[in-house]
RONUZA-731160 format. One record per residue (C-alpha): residue in one letter; chain; z, x, y. Coordinates in steps of 0.25 Angstrom, whole numbers, plus 5000, padded with zeros to 4 digits. Layout:
REM residues N
pt residuo: A	cadena: A	Z: Z	X: X	Y: Y
...
REM end
This chain:
REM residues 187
pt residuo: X	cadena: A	Z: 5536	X: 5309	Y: 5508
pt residuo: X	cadena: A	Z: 5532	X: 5323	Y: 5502
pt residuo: X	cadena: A	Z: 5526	X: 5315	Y: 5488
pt residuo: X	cadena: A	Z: 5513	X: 5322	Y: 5479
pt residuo: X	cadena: A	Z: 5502	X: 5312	Y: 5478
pt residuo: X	cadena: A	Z: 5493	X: 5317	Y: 5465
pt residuo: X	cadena: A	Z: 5478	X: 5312	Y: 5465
pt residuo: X	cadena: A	Z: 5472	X: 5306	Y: 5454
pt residuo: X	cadena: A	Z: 5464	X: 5319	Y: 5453
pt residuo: X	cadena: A	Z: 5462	X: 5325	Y: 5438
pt residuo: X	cadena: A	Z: 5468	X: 5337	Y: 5439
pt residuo: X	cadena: A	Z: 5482	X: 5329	Y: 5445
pt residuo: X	cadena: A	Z: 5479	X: 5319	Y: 5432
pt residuo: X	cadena: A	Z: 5479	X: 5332	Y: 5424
pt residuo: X	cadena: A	Z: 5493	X: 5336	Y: 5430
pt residuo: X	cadena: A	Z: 5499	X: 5323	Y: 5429
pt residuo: X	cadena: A	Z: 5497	X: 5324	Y: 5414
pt residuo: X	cadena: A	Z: 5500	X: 5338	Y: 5413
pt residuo: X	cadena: A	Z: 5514	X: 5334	Y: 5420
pt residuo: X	cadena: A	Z: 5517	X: 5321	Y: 5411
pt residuo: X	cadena: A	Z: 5517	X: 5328	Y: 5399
pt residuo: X	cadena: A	Z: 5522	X: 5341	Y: 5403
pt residuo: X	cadena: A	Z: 5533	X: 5339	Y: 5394
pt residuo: X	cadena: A	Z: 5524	X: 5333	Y: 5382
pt residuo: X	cadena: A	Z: 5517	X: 5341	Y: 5373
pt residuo: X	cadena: A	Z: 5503	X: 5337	Y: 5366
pt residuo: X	cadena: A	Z: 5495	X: 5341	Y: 5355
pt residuo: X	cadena: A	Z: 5480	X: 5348	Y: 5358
pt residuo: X	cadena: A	Z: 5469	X: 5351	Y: 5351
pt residuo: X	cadena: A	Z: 5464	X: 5365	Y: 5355
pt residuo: X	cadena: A	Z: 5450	X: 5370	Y: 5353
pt residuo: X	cadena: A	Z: 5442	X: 5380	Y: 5360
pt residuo: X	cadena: A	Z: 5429	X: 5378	Y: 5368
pt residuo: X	cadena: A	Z: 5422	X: 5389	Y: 5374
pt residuo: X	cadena: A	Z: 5434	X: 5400	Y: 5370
pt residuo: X	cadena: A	Z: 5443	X: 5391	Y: 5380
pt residuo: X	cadena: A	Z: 5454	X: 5384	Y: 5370
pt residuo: X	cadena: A	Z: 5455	X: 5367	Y: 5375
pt residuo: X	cadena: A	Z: 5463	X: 5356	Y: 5370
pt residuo: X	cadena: A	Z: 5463	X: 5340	Y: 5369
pt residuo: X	cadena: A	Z: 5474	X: 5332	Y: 5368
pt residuo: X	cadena: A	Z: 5476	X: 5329	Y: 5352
pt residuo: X	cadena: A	Z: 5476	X: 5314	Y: 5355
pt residuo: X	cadena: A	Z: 5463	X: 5316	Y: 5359
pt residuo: X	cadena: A	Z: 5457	X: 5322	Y: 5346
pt residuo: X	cadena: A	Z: 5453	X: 5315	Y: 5337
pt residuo: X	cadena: A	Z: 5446	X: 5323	Y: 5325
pt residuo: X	cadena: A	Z: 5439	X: 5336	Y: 5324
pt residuo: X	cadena: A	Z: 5428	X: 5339	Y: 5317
pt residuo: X	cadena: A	Z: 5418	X: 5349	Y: 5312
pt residuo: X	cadena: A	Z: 5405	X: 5350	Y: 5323
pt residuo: X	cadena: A	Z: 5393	X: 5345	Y: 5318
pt residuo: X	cadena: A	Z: 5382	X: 5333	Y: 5314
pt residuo: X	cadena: A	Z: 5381	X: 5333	Y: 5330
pt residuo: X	cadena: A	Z: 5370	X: 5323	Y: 5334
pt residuo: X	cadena: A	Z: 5364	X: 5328	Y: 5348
pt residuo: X	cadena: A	Z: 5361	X: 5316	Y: 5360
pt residuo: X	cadena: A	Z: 5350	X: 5320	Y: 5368
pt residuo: X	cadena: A	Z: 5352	X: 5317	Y: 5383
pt residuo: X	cadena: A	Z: 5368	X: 5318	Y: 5385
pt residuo: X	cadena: A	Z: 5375	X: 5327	Y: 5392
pt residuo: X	cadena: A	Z: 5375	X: 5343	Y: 5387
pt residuo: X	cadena: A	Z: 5391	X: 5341	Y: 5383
pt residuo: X	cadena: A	Z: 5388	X: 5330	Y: 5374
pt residuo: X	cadena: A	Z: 5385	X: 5338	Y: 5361
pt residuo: X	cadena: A	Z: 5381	X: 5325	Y: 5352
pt residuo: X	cadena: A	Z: 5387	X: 5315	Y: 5343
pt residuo: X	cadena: A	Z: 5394	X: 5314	Y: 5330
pt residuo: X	cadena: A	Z: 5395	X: 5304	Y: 5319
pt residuo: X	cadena: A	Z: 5409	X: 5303	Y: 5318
pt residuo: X	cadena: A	Z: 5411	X: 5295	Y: 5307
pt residuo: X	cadena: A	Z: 5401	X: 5285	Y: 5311
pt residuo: X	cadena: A	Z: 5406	X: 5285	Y: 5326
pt residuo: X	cadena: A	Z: 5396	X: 5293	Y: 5337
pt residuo: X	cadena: A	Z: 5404	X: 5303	Y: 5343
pt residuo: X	cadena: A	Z: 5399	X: 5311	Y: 5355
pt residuo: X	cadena: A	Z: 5401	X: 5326	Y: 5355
pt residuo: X	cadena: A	Z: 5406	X: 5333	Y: 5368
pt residuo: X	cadena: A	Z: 5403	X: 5349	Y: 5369
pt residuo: X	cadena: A	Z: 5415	X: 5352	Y: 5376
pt residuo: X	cadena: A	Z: 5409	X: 5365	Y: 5381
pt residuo: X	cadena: A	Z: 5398	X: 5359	Y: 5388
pt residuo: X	cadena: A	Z: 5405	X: 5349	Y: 5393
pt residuo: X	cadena: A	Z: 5415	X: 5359	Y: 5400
pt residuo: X	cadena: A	Z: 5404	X: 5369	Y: 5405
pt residuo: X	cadena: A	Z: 5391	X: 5364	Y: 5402
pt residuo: X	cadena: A	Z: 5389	X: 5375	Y: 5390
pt residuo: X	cadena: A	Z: 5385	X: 5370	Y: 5375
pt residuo: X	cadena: A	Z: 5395	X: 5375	Y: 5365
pt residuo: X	cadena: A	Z: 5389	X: 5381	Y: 5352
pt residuo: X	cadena: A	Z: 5394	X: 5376	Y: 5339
pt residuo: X	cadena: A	Z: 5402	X: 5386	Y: 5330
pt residuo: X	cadena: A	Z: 5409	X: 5387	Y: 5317
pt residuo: X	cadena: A	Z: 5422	X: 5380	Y: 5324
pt residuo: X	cadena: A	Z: 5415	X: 5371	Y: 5334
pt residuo: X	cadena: A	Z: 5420	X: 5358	Y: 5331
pt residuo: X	cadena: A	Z: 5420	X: 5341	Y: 5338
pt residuo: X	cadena: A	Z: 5433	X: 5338	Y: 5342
pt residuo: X	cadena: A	Z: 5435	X: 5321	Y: 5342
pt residuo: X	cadena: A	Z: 5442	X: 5316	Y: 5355
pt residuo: X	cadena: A	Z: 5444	X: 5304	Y: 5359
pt residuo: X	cadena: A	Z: 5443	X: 5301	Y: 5375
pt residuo: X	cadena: A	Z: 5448	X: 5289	Y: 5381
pt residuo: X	cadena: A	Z: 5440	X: 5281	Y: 5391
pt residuo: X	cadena: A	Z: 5448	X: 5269	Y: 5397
pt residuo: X	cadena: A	Z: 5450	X: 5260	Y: 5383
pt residuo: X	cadena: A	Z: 5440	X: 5269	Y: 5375
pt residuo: X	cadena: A	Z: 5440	X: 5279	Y: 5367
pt residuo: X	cadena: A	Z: 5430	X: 5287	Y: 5363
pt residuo: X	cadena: A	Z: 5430	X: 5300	Y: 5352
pt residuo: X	cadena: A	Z: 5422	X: 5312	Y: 5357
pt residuo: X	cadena: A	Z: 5419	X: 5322	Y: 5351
pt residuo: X	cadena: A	Z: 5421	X: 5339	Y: 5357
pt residuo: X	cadena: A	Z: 5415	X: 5350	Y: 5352
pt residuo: X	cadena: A	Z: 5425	X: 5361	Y: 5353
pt residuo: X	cadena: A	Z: 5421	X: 5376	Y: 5348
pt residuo: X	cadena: A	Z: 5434	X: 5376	Y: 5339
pt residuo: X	cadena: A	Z: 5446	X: 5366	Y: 5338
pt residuo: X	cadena: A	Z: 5460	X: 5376	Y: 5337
pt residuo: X	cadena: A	Z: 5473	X: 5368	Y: 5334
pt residuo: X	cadena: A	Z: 5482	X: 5355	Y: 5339
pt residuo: X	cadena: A	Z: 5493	X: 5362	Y: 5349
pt residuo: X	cadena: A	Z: 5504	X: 5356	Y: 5356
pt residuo: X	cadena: A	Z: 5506	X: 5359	Y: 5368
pt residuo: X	cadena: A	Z: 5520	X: 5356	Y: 5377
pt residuo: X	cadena: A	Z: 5514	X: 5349	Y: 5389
pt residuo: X	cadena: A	Z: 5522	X: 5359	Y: 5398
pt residuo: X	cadena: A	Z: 5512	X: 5370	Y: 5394
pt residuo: X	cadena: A	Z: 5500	X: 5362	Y: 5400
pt residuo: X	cadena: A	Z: 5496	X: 5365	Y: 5413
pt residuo: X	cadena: A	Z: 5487	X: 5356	Y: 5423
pt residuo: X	cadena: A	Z: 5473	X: 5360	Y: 5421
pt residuo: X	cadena: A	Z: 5468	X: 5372	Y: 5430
pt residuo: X	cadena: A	Z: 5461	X: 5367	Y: 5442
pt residuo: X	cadena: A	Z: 5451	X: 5378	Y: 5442
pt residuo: X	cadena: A	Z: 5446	X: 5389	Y: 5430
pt residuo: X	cadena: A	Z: 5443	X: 5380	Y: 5420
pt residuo: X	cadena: A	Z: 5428	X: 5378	Y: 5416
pt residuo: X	cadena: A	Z: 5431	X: 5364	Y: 5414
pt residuo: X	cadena: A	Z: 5433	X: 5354	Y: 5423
pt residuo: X	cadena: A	Z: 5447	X: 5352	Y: 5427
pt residuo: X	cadena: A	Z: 5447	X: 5336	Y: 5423
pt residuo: X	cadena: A	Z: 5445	X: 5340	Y: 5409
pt residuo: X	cadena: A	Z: 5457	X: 5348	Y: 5408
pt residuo: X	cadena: A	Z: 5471	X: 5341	Y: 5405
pt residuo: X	cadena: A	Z: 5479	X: 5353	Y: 5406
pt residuo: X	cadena: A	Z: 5480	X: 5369	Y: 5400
pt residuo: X	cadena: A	Z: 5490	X: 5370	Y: 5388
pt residuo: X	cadena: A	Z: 5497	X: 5383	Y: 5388
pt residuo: X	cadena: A	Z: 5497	X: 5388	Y: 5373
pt residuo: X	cadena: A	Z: 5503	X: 5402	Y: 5370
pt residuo: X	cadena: A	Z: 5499	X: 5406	Y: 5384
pt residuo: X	cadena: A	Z: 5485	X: 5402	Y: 5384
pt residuo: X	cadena: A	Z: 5480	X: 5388	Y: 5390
pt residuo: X	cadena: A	Z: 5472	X: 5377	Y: 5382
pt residuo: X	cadena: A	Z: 5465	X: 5368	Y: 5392
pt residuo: X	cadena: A	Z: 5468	X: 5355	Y: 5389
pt residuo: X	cadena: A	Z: 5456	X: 5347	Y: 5389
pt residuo: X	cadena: A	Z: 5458	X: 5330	Y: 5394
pt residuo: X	cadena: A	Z: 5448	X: 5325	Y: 5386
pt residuo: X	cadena: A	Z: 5448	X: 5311	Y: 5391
pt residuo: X	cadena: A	Z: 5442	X: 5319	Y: 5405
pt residuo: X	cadena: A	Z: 5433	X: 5327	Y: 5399
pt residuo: X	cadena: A	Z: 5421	X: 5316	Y: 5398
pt residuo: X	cadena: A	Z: 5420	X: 5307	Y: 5410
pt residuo: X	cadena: A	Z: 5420	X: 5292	Y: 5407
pt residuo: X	cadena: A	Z: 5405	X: 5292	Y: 5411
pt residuo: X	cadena: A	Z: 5404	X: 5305	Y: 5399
pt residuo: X	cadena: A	Z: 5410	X: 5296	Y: 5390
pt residuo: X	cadena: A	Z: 5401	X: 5285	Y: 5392
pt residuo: X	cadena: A	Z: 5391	X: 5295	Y: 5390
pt residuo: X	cadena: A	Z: 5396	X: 5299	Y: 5376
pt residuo: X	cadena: A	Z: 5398	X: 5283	Y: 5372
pt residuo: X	cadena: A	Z: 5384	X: 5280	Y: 5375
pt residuo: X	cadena: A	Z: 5379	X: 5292	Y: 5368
pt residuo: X	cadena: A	Z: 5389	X: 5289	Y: 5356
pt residuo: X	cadena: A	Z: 5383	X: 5275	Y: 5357
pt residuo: X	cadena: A	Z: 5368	X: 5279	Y: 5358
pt residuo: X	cadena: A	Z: 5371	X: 5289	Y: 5344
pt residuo: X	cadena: A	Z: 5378	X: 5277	Y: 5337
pt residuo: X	cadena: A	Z: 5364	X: 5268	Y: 5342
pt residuo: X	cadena: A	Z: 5355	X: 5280	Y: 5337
pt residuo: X	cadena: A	Z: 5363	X: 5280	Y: 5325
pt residuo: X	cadena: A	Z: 5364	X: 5266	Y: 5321
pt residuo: X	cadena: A	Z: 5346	X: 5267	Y: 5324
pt residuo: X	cadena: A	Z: 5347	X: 5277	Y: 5315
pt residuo: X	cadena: A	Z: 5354	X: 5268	Y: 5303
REM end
């Protein structure tokens, strides 16, 4: 009768994950944001590119950085920076736009990051991932998938599929749809 019951609670999801491939290893694309060091899934990632040719949307969220033309498709730009803690990241020599593709029910839809620089594609055992940290972080606990232990240092593992909310990423299909409208006007 002595039997664990786990709630359906992220941060039990999160462990559940980090448990079932405790004995798989995954490849990550690191990058740094704010001095921290993060990585997303590489199945996730779909290109990166150069920042830049940022078109600007007036009356969205501060996160939401602008839209790209990526070859002929309206991509929306999420500052990851802001997105975490509410501060605008400035562009530099490395900045860059990391495309992700985030899965909502049958969608997909690519999203683009700004990171302050992208740094390689590690793999990393799944018995040197942690569960995310339930306090300390200055993000939000969901949005963390786990922390990678690489040469004694921890890379947090971002989920990108929690980052944006299902409302967040209606938000970005309707501005994405409005750019695409403008741009057709345009024609």
């Amino acid at each position: 009768m002595n039997a664990i019951v786990r709630g359906n609670s992220p941060a039990s999801n999160n462990r559940q994950v980090v448990a079932a491939t405790a004995a798989e290893s995954a490849q990550y694309l690191t990058f740094v944001l704010g001095g921290e060091m993060f990585a997303v899934g590489i199945l996730h990632v779909k290109e990166i590119i150069e920042f830049g040719n940022l078109t600007e949307i007036p009356m969205v969220p501060p996160f939401i950085r602008g839209v790209i033309n990526l070859r002929g498709a309206v991509v929306p730009v999420i500052d990851l920076s802001a997105r975490f803690d509410g501060r605008k990241s400035e562009a530099g020599k490395r900045t860059c736009i990391v495309i992700v593709e985030v899965q909502d029910d049958d969608l997909s839809h690519d999203i683009g990051i700004m990171v302050d620089a992208v740094s390689e594609v590690l793999e990393i055992p799944g018995r040197e991932i942690e569960p995310p940290p339930a306090f300390g972080a200055r993000i939000r606990a969901d949005f963390i998938q786990g922390m990678g232990k690489v040469a004694g240092k921890f890379v947090i593992l971002l989920d990108i599929d929690r980052i944006l909310s299902i409302e967040e990423i209606a938000t970005l299909a309707s501005v994405a749809g409005s750019g695409e409208d403008t741009h057709r006007q345009g024609n």
